[in-house]
C-alpha beads as a LAMMPS data file, in Angstrom:
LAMMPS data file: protein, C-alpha beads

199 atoms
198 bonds

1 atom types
1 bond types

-500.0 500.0 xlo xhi
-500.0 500.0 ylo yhi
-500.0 500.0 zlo zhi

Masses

1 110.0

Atoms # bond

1 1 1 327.756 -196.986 -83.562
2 1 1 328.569 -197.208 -87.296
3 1 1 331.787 -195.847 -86.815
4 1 1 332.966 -198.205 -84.677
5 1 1 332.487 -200.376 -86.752
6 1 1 333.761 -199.323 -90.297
7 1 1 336.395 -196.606 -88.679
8 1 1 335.204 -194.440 -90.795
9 1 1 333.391 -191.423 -90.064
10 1 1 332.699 -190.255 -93.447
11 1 1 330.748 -193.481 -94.290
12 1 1 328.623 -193.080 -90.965
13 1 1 327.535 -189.681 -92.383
14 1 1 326.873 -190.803 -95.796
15 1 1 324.824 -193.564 -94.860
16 1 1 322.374 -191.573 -91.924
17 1 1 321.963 -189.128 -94.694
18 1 1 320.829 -191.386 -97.188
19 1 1 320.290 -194.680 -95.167
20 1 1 318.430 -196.036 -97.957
21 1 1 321.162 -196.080 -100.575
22 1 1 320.900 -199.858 -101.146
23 1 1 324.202 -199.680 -103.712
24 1 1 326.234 -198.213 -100.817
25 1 1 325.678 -200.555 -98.281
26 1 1 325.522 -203.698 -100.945
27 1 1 329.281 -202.618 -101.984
28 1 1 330.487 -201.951 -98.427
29 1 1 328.811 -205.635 -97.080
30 1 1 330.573 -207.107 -100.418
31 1 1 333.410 -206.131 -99.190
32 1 1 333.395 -207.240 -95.588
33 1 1 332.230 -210.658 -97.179
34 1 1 334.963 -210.593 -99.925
35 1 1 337.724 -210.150 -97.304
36 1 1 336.120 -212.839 -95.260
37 1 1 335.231 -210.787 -92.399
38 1 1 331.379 -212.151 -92.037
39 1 1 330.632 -210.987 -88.646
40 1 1 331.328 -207.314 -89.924
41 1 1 329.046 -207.484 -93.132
42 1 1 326.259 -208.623 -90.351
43 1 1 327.011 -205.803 -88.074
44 1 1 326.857 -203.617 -90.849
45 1 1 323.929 -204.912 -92.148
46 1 1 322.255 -204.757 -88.493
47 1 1 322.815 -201.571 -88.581
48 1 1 321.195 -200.348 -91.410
49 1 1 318.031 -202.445 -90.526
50 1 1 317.994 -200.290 -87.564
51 1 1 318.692 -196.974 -89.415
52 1 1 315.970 -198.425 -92.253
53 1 1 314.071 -201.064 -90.117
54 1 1 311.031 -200.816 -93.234
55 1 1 314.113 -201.483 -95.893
56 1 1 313.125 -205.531 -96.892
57 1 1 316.259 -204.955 -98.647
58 1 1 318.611 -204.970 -95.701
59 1 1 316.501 -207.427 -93.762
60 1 1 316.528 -210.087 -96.762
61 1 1 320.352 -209.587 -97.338
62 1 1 320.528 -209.562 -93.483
63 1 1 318.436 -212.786 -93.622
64 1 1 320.606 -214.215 -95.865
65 1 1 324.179 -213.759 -93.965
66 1 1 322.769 -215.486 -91.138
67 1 1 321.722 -218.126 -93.487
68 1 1 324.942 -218.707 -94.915
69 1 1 326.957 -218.650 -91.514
70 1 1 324.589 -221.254 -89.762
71 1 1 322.605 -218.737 -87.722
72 1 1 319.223 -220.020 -88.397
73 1 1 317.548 -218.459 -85.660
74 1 1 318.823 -215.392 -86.108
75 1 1 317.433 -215.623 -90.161
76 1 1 314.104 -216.865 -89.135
77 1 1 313.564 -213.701 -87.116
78 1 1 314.762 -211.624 -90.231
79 1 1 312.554 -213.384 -92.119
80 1 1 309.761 -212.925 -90.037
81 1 1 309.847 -209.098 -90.225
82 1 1 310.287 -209.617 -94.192
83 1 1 306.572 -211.941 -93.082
84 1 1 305.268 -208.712 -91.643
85 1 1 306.339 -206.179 -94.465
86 1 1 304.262 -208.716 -97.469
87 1 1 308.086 -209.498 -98.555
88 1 1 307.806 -212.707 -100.549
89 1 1 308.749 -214.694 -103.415
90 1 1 309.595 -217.798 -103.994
91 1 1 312.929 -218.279 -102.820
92 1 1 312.381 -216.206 -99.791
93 1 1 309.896 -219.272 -98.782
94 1 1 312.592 -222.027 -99.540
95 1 1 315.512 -219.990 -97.238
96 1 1 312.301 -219.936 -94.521
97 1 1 312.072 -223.148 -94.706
98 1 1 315.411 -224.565 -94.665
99 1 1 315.952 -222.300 -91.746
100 1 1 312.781 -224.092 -89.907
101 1 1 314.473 -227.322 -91.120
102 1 1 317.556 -226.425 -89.503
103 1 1 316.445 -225.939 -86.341
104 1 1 314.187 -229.504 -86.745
105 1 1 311.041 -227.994 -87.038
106 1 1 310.021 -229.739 -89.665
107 1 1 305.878 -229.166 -89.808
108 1 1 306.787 -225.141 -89.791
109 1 1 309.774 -225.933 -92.957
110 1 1 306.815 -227.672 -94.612
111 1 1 304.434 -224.857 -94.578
112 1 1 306.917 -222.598 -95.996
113 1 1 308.036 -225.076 -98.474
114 1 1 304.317 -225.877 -99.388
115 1 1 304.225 -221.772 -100.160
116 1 1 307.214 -222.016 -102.296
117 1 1 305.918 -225.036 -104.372
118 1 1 302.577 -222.988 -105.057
119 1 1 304.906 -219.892 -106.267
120 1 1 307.499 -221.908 -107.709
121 1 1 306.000 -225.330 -108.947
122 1 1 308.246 -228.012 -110.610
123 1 1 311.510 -226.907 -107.792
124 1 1 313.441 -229.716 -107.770
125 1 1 315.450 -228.243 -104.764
126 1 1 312.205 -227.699 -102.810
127 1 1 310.402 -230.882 -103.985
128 1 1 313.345 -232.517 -102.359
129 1 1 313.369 -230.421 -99.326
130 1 1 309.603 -231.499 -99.026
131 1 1 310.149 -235.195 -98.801
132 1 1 312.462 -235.151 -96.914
133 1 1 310.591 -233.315 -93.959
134 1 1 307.219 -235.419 -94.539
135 1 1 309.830 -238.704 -94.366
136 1 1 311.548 -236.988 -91.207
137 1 1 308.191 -237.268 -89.579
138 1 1 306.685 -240.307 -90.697
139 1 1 304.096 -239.402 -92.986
140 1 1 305.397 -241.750 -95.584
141 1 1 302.817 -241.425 -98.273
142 1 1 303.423 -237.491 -98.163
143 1 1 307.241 -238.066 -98.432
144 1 1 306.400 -240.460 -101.377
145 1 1 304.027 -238.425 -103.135
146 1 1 307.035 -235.639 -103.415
147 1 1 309.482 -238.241 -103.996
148 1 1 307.330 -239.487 -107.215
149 1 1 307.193 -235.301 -108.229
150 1 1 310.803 -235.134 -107.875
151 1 1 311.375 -238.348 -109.989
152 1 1 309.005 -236.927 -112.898
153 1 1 311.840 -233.772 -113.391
154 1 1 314.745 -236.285 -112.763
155 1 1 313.903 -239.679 -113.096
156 1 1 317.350 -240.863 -113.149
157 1 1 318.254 -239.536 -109.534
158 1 1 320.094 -242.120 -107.747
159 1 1 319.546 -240.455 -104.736
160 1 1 315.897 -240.342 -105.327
161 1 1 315.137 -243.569 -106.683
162 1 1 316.390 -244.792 -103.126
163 1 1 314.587 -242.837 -100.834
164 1 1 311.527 -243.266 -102.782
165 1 1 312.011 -247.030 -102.737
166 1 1 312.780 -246.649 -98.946
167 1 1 309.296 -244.126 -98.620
168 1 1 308.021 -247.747 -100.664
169 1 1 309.126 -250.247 -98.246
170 1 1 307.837 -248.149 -94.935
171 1 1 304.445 -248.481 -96.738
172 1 1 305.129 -252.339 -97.459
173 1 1 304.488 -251.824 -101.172
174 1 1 307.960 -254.230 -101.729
175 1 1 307.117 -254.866 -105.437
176 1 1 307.421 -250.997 -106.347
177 1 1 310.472 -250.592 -103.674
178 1 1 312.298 -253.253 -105.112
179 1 1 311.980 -251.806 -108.961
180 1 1 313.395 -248.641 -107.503
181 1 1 316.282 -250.453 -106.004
182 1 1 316.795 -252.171 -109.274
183 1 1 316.566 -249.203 -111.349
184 1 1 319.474 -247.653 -109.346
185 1 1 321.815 -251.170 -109.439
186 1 1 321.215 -250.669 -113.460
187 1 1 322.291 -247.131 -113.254
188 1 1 324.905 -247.677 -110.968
189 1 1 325.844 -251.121 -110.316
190 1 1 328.277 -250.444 -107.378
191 1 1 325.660 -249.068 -105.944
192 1 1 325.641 -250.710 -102.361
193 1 1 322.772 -248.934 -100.959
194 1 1 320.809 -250.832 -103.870
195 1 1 322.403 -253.804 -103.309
196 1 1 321.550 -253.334 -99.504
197 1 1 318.524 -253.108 -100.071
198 1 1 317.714 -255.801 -102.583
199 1 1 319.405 -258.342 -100.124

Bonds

1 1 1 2
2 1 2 3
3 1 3 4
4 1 4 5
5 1 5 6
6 1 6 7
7 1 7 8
8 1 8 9
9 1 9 10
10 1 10 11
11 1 11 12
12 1 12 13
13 1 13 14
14 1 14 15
15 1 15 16
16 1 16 17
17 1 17 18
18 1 18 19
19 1 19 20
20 1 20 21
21 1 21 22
22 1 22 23
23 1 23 24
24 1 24 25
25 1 25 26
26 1 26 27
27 1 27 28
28 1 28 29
29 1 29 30
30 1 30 31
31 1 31 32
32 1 32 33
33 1 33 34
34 1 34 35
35 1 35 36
36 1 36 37
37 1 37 38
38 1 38 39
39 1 39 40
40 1 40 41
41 1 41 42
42 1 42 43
43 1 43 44
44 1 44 45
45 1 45 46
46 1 46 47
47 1 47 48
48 1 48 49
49 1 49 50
50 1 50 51
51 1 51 52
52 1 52 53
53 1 53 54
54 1 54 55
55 1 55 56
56 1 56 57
57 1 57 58
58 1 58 59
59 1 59 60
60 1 60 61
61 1 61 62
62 1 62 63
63 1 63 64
64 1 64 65
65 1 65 66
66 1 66 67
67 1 67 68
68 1 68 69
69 1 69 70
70 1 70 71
71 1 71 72
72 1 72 73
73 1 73 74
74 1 74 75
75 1 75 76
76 1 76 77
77 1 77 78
78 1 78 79
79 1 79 80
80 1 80 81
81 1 81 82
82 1 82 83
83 1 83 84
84 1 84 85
85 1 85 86
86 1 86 87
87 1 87 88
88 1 88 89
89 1 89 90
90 1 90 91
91 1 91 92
92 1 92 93
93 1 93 94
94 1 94 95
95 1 95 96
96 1 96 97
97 1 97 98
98 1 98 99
99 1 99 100
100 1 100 101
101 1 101 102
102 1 102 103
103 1 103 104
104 1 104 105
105 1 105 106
106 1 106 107
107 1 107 108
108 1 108 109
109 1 109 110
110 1 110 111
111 1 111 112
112 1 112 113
113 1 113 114
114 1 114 115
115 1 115 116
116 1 116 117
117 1 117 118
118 1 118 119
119 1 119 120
120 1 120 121
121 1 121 122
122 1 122 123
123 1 123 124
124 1 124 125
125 1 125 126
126 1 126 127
127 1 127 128
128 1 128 129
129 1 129 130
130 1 130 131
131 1 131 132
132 1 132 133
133 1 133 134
134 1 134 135
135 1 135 136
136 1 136 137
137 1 137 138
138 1 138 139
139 1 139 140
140 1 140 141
141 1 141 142
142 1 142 143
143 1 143 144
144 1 144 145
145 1 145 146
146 1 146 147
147 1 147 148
148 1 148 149
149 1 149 150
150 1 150 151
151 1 151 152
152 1 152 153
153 1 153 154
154 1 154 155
155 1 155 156
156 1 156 157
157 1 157 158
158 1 158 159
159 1 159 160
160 1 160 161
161 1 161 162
162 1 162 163
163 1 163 164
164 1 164 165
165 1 165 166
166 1 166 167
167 1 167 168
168 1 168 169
169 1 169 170
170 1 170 171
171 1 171 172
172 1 172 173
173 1 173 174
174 1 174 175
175 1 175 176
176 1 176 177
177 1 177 178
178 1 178 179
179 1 179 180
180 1 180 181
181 1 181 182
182 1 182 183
183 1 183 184
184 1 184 185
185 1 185 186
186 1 186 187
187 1 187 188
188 1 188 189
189 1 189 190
190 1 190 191
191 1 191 192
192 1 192 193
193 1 193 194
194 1 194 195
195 1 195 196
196 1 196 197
197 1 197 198
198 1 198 199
């Protein structure tokens, strides 16, 4: 029970009597983290889903521990109940679907991604995110056509200017590739993955 895991059996009172005193258990899962004792801020945390298993507030900070400690699993299924309760914004789409991406299931990270970019439009982060998964699978022209949207916020993205020129060359368009490539040499001209690539 609670106790067991605080050792303190004031707290466990205070918090069945008012399990829904987000402050309370933010500060005490602050502090778990703060001291570096994860695994404790996640018990806690369990516990008050189960004490308030309609709070989206302790399932999305729940969500979000696993996130952090590589649990991705674990987060998806938080996330999924957040799903169920019409908990949603934004970023709670991106952590959904860098959790799917995790795990390589990269199809289900672009749905949620595809969400976020309709609630969020003009992300770098998850215009990035996108590419990548459509370029994971093969569907070049999708990866490039969030490459390109990714490019139009940060056009000077070395980073970007070669994966888009790589999305280029997997479609055999070599002319545009190869302007990518050389944009990156001029921007960085120790560049070897440019100069790789314009060998």
């Amino acid at each position: 029970d609670l106790a067991s895991i605080t050792g303190d059996e004031s707290l466990q009172k205070a918090c069945k009597a008012d399990p829904n005193d987000q402050v309370a258990w933010a500060m005490l899962c602050q502090t778990y983290f703060h001291l570096g004792q994860s695994m404790q801020g996640i018990k806690v945390l369990e516990e008050m889903t189960k004490m308030a298993p309609y709070s989206s507030e302790a399932w999305c900070r729940l969500g979000i521990a696993y996130r952090e400690l590589g649990m991705y699993i674990e987060a998806e299924n938080a996330g999924h109940v957040l799903e169920k309760g019409k908990y949603s914004d934004a970023q709670f789409y991106q952590k959904m679907g860098y959790c799917m991406e995790k795990q390589n299931k990269f199809s289900q990270a672009i749905d949620y991604y595809t969400k976020a970019d309709i609630m969020l439009s003009d992300s770098l982060w998850t215009l990035r995110r996108m590419a990548q998964c459509y370029r994971i699978i093969g569907e070049f022209d999708n990866a490039l056509h969030y490459y390109t949207a990714a490019l139009q916020i940060s056009p000077e993205d070395k980073k970007l200017l070669l994966k888009t020129g790589e999305c280029l060359v997997m479609l055999k368009r070599y002319d545009e590739a190869f302007a990518h490539f050389f944009k990156v040499e001029y921007i960085d001209p120790e560049s070897l993955r440019a100069r790789r690539a314009i060998a």
